[in-house]
BAPA-105489 format. One record per residue (C-alpha): residue number from 0; chain; x, y, z. Coordinates in nm, 3 decimals, always signed. Layout:
<recs>
<rec i="NUM" ch="A" east="X" north="Y" up="Z"/>
...
</recs>
This chain:
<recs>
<rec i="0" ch="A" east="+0.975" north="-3.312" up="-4.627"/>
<rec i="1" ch="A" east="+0.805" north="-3.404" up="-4.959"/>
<rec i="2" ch="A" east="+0.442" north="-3.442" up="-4.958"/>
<rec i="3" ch="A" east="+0.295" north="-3.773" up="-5.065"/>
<rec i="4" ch="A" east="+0.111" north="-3.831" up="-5.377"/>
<rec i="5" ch="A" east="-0.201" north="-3.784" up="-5.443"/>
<rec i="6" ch="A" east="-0.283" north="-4.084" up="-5.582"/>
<rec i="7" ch="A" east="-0.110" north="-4.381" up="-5.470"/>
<rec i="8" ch="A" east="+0.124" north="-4.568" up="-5.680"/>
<rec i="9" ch="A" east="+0.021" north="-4.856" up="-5.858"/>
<rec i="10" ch="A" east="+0.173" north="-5.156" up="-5.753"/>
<rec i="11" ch="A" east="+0.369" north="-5.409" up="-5.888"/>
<rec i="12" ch="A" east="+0.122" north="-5.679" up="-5.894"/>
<rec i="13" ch="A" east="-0.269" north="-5.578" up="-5.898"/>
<rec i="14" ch="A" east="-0.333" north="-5.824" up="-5.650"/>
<rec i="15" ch="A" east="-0.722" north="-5.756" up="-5.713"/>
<rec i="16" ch="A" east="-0.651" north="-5.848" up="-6.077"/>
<rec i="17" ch="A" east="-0.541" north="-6.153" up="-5.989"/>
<rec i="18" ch="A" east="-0.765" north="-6.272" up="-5.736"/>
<rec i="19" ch="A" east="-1.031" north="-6.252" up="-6.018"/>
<rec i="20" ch="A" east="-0.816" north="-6.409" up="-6.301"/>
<rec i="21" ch="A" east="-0.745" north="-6.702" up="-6.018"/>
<rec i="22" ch="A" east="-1.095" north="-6.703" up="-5.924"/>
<rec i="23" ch="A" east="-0.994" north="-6.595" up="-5.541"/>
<rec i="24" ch="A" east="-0.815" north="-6.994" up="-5.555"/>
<rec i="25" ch="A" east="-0.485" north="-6.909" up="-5.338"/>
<rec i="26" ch="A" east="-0.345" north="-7.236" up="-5.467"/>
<rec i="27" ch="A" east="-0.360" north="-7.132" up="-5.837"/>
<rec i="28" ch="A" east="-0.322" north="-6.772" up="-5.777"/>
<rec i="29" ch="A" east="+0.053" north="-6.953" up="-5.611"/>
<rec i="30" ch="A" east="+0.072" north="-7.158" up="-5.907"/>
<rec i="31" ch="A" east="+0.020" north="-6.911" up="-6.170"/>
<rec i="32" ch="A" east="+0.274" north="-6.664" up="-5.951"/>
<rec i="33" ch="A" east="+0.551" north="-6.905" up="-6.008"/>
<rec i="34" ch="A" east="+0.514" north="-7.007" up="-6.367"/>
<rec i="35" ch="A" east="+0.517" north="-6.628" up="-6.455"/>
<rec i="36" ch="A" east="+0.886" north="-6.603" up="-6.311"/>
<rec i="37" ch="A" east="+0.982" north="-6.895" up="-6.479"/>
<rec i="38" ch="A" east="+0.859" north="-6.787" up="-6.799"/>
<rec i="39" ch="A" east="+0.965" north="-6.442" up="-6.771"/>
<rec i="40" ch="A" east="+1.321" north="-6.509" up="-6.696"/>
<rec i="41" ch="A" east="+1.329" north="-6.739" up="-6.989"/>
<rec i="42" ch="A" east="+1.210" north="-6.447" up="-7.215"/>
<rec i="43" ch="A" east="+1.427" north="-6.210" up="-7.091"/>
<rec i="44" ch="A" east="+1.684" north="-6.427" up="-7.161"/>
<rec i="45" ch="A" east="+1.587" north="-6.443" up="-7.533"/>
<rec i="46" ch="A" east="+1.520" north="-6.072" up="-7.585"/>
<rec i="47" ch="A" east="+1.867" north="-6.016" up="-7.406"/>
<rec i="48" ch="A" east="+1.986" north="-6.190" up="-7.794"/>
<rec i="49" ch="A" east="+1.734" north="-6.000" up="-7.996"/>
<rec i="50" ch="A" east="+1.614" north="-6.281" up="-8.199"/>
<rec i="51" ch="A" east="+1.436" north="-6.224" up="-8.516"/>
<rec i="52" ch="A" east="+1.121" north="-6.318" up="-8.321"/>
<rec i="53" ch="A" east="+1.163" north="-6.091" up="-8.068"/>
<rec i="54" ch="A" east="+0.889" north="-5.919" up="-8.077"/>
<rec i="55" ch="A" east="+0.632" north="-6.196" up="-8.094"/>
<rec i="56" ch="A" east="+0.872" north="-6.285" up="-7.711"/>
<rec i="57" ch="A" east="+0.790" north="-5.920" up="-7.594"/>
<rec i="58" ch="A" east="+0.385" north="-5.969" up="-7.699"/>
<rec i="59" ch="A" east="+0.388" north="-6.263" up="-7.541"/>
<rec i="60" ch="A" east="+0.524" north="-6.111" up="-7.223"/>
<rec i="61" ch="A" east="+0.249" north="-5.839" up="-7.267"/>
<rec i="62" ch="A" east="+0.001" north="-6.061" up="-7.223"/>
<rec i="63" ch="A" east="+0.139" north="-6.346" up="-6.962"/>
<rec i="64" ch="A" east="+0.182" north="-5.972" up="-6.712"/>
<rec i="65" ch="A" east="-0.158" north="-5.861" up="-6.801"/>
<rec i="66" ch="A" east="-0.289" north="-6.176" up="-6.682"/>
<rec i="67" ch="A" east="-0.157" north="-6.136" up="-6.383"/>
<rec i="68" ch="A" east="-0.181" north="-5.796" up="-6.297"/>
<rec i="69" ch="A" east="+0.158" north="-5.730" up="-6.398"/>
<rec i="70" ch="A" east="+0.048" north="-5.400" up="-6.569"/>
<rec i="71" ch="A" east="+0.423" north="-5.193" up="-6.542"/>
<rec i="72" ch="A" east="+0.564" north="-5.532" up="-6.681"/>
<rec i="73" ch="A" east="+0.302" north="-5.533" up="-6.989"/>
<rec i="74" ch="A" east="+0.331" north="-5.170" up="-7.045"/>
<rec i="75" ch="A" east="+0.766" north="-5.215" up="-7.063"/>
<rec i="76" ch="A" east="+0.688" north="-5.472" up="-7.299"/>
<rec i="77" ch="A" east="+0.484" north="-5.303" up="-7.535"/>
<rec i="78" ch="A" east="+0.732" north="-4.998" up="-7.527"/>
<rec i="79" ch="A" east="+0.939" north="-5.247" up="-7.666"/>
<rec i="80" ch="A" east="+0.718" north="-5.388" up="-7.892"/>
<rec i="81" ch="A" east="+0.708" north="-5.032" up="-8.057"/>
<rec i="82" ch="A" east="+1.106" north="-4.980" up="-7.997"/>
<rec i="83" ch="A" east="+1.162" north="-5.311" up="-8.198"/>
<rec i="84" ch="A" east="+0.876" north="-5.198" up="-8.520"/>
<rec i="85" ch="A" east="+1.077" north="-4.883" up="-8.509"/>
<rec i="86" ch="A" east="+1.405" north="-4.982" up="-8.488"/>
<rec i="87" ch="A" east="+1.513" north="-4.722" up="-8.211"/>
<rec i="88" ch="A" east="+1.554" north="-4.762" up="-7.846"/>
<rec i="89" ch="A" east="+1.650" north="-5.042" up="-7.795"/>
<rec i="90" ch="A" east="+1.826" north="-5.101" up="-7.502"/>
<rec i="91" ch="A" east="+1.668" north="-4.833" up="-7.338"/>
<rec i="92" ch="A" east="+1.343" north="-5.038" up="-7.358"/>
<rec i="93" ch="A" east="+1.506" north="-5.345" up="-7.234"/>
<rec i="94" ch="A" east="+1.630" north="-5.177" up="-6.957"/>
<rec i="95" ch="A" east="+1.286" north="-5.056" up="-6.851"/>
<rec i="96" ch="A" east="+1.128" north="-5.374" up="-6.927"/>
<rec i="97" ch="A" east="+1.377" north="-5.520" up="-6.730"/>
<rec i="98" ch="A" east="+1.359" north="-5.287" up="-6.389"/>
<rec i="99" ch="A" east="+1.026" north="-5.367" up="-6.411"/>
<rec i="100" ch="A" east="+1.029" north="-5.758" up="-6.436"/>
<rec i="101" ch="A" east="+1.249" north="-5.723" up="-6.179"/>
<rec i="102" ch="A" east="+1.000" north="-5.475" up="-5.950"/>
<rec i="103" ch="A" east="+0.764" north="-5.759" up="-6.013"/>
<rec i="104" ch="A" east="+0.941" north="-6.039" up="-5.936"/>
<rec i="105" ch="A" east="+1.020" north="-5.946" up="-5.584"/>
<rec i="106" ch="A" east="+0.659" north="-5.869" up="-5.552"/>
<rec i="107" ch="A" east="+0.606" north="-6.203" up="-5.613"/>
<rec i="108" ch="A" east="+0.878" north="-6.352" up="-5.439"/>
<rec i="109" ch="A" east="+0.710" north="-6.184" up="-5.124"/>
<rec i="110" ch="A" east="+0.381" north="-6.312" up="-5.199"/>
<rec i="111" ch="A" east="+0.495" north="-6.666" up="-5.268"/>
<rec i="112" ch="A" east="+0.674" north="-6.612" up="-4.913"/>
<rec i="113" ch="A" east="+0.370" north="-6.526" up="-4.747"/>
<rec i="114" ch="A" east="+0.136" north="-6.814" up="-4.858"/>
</recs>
């Protein structure tokens, strides 16, 4: 039987994070939730075209998941940023960012169900 981590996994959403970004407001914290999907799956769908901009789309998925506490989310999204400046990667980085949009959307989906 494996043993369990040490340290716990970070999760999805830092709910902690965004309890302070929301000011502890459950309403807005729902709000906020909820245009995050929305936006994300509309920037996904743009990336999925690589656009000449698509790297200001990836930065500007950075920081909409930091806000929230998204941090895997940011993190796949600056890999890309780097995978686009270099020209390399590509769908390997999309991939990633995408597993972990979609990590973070069912987090959400679950919170949004609970509230």
């Amino acid at each position: 039987m494996p043993s369990p981590p040490l340290v716990p996994e970070d999760p999805p959403i830092d709910l902690q994070h965004l309890a302070r970004m929301t000011l502890g407001e459950p309403g807005l914290e729902r709000d906020v939730l909820s245009m995050f999907v929305t936006q994300s799956r509309d920037l996904m769908q743009r990336l999925a075209q690589l656009p000449d901009d698509s790297a200001a789309i990836a930065h500007t998925l950075k920081g909409s998941a930091r806000a929230i506490g998204a941090f895997r989310v940011a993190d796949a999204a600056l890999h890309l940023e780097g995978a686009l400046r270099d020209e390399h990667d590509l769908t390997v980085a999309l991939e990633a960012l995408q597993d972990a949009l979609d990590e973070a959307t069912a987090a959400i989906d679950g919170i949004l169900r609970r509230s």
